[in-house]
C-alpha positions in Angstrom: 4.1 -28.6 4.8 4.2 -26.6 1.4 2.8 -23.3 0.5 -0.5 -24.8 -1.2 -1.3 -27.3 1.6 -0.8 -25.0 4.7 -3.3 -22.6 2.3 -6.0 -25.3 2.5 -5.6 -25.9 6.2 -6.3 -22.5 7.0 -9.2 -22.3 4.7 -12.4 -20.6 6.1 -15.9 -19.8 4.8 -15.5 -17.2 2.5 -17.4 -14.0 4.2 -20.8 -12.3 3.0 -19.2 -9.9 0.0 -19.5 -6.3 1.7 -19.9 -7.7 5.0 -16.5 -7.1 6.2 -13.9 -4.1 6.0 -10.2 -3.2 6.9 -9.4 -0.4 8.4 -7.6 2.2 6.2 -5.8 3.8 9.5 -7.2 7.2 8.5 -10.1 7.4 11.9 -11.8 10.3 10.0 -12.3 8.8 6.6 -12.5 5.6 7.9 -15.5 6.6 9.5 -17.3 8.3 6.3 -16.5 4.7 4.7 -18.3 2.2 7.1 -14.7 1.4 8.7 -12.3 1.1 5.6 -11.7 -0.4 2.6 -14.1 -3.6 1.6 -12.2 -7.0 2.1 -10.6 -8.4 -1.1 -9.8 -5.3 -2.8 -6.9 -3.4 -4.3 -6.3 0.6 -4.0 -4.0 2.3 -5.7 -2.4 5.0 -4.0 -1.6 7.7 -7.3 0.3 10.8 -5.7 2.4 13.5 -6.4 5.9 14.0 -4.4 4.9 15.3 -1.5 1.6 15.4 -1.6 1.1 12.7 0.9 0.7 9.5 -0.7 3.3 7.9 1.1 2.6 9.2 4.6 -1.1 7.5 3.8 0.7 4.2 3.6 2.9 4.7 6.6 0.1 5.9 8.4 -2.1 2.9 7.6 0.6 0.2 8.3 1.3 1.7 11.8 -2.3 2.6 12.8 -3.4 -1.1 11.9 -0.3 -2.1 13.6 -0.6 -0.8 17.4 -4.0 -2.4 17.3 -1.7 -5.4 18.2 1.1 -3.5 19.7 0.3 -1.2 21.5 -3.8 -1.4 21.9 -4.0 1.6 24.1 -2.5 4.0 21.7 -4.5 2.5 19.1 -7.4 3.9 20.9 -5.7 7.1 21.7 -5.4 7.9 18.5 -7.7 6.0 16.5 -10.5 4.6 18.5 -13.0 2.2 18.3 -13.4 0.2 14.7 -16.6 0.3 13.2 -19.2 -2.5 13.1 -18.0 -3.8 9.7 -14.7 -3.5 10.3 -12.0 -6.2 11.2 -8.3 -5.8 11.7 -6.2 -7.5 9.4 -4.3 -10.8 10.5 -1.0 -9.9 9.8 0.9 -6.5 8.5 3.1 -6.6 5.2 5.2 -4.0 3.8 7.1 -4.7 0.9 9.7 -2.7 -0.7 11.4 -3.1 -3.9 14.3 -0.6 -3.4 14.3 0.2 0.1 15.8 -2.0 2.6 14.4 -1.9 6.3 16.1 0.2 8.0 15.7 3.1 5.4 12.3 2.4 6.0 12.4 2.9 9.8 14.1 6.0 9.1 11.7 7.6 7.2 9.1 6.7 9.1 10.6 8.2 11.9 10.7 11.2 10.3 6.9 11.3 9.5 5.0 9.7 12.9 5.7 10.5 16.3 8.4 7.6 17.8 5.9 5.9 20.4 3.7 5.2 17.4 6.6 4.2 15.2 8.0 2.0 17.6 4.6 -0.1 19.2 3.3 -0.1 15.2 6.0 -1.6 13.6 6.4 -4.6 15.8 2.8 -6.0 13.9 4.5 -4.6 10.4 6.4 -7.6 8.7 9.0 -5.7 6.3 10.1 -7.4 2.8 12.8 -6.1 0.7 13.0 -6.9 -2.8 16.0 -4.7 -3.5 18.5 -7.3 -4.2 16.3 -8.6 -6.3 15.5 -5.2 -8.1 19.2 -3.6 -8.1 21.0 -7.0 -9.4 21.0 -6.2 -13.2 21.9 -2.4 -12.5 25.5 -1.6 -12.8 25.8 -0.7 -9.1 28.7 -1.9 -6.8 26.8 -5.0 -5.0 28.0 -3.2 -2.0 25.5 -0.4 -2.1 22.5 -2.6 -2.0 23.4 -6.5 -0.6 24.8 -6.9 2.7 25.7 -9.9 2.5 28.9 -11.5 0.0 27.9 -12.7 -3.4 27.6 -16.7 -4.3 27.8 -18.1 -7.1 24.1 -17.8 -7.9 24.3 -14.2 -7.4 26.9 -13.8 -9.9 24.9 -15.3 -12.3 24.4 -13.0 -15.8 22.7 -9.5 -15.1 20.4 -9.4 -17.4 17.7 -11.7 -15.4 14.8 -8.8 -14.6 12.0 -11.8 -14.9 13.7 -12.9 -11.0 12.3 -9.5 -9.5 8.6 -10.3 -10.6 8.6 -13.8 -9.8 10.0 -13.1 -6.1 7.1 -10.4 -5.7 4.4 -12.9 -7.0 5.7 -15.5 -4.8 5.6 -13.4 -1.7 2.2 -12.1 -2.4 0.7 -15.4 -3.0 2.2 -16.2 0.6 1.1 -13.0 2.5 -1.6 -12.0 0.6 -4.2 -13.7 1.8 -6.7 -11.9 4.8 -4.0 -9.8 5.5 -2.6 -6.0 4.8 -0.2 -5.8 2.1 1.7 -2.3 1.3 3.5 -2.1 -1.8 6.2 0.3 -2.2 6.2 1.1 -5.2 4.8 0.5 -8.5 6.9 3.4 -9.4 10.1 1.6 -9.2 8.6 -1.5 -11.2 7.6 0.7 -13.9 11.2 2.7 -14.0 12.9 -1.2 -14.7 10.5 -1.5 -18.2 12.4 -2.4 -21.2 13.9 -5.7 -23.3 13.7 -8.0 -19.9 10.3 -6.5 -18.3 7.8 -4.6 -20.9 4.7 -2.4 -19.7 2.2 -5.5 -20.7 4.0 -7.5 -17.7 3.6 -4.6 -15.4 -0.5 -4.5 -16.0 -0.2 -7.8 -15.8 0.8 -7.9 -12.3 -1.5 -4.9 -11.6 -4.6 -7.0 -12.8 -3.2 -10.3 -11.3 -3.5 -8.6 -8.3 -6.8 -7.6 -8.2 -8.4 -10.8 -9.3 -6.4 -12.9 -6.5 -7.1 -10.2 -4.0 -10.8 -11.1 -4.3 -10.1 -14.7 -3.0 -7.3 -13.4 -0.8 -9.8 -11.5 1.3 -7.1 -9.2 2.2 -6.4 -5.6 1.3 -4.0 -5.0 -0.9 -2.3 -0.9 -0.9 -0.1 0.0 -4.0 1.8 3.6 -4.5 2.5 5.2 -7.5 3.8 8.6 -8.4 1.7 9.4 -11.4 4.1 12.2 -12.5 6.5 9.3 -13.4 3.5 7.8 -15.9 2.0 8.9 -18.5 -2.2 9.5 -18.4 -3.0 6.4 -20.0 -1.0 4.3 -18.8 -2.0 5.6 -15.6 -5.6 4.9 -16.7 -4.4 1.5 -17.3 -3.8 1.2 -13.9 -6.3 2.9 -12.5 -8.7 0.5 -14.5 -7.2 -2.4 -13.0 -7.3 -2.1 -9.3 -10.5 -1.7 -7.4 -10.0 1.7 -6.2 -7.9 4.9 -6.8 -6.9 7.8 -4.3 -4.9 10.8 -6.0 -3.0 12.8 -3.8 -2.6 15.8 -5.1 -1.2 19.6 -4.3 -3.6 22.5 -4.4 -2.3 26.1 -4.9 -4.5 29.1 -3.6 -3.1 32.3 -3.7 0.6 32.5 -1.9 -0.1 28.5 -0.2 -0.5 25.6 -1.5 -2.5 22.8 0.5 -2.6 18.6 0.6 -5.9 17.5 -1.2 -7.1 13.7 -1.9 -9.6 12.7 -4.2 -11.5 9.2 -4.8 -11.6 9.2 -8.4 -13.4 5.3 -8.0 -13.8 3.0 -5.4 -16.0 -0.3 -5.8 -18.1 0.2 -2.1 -16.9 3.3 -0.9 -17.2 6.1 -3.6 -21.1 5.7 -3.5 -20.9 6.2 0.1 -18.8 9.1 -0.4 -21.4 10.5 -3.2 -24.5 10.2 -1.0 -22.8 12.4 1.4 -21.8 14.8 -1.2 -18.3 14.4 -0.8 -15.9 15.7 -3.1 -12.8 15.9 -2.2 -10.6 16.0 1.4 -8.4 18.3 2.6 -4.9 16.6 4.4 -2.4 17.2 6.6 1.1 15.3 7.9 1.0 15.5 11.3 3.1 14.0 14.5 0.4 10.9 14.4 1.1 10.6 10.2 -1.4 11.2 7.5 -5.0 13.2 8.6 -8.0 14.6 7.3 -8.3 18.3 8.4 -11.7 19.1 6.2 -14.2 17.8 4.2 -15.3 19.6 0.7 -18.9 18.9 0.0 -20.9 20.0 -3.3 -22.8 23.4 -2.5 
């Protein structure tokens, strides 16, 4: 059966819009939020190195994940999901210059190992790098296991093959599921002749209006000290949500701070509680909210 027909097969009713909500992973802000991030959305995930973006991802692909594998640690150390809530079918994380077991790695160096371990059984893991490193001038050693055919020795200078392999695995995972893409960053570092910034918003915005129908959530990093403020914007316009992750100094410290600068369905919520900005922390069960800044 192909892609399209097993799509219409699984068809269902599409839900009240607002009704229903995937958890974000995060217990604490998940609960300010009505239980996550509305169904059908895009957020990006605009940080600084460090300042905890990528834990957030981690974090939300492993705490959706022991739902499934490991249930009682899920309630350990997330709890019951809220009324509107509903977990995800599947988990995707997909990786355009990482392979997996780089990813395991780092994981494992952010989130305790029991939550590493039961979480990433539910976590599917797709690696684009081939894809991404073919038309670099790197050894194909360094980033393909496997020997070259004679399709893979075909001219390097075919960029348009990374795009279409991502658009054709979102079309297939997309759909009522968790998708983590990691990261925008690296598609924006391959602009020039073969992939221009227009094809990069272009994705961006594709996203966002098949997320809708996909009923999903879709999660995409950046590092916005690799992009310039509008082009940023650009991005930021696109998507249905941002979260900047930013560092705070104060005095001899500097602290983890996230702000919502817009979110369709959750930044009201977020205003009518005064919120306006969190405090963070990395700790042995990944990315946390320690505190709460409310307008005085």
């Amino acid at each position: 059966m192909d892609i399209d027909a097993r799509r219409n097969t699984q068809a269902r009713p599409p839900r009240p819009i607002g009704m229903e909500r995937i958890p974000l992973g995060i217990q604490r802000m998940d609960s300010i939020v009505n239980g996550g991030a509305p169904r059908g959305t895009v957020v990006l995930l605009s940080g600084e190195s460090g300042a905890g973006a990528r834990e957030f991802m981690y974090t939300s692909a492993l705490i959706n994940g022991l739902a499934t594998g490991d249930p009682e640690l899920h309630d350990l150390y997330y709890g019951d999901l809220a009324a509107d809530a509903t977990l995800p079918e599947e988990i995707h994380y997909v990786s355009f210059s990482a392979g997996e077991s780089q990813f395991r790695w780092e994981v494992s160096q952010t989130i305790d190992d029991e939550i590493v371990e039961a979480g990433l059984q539910a976590v599917t893991f797709h690696d684009l790098s081939t894809h991404f490193f073919h038309e670099s001038p790197l050894p194909r050693d360094w980033y393909a296991e496997r020997t070259a055919s004679v399709t893979d020795l075909r001219s390097r200078t075919d960029r348009e093959e990374l795009l279409s392999a991502f658009g054709d695995l979102m079309s297939t995972h997309g759909p009522d599921n968790l998708v983590v893409i990691d990261s925008l960053t690296d598609l924006i570092s391959t602009t020039g002749e073969e992939v221009t910034w227009s094809d990069i918003n272009y994705v961006v915005k594709g996203l966002q209006k098949a997320a809708h129908s996909w009923d999903g959530l879709i999660l995409a990093h950046v590092n916005h000290e690799t992009v310039s403020p509008e082009r940023l914007g650009q991005l930021g316009d696109a998507v249905n949500g941002t979260m900047r992750f930013e560092w705070e100094s104060g005095g001899s410290t500097r602290a983890r701070t996230l702000v919502i600068k817009q979110f369709r369905g959750v930044l009201s919520q977020l205003e009518d509680e005064d919120i306006v900005r969190f405090e963070t922390e990395i700790d042995d069960a990944g990315f946390d909210i320690s505190d709460v800044r409310k307008i005085r």
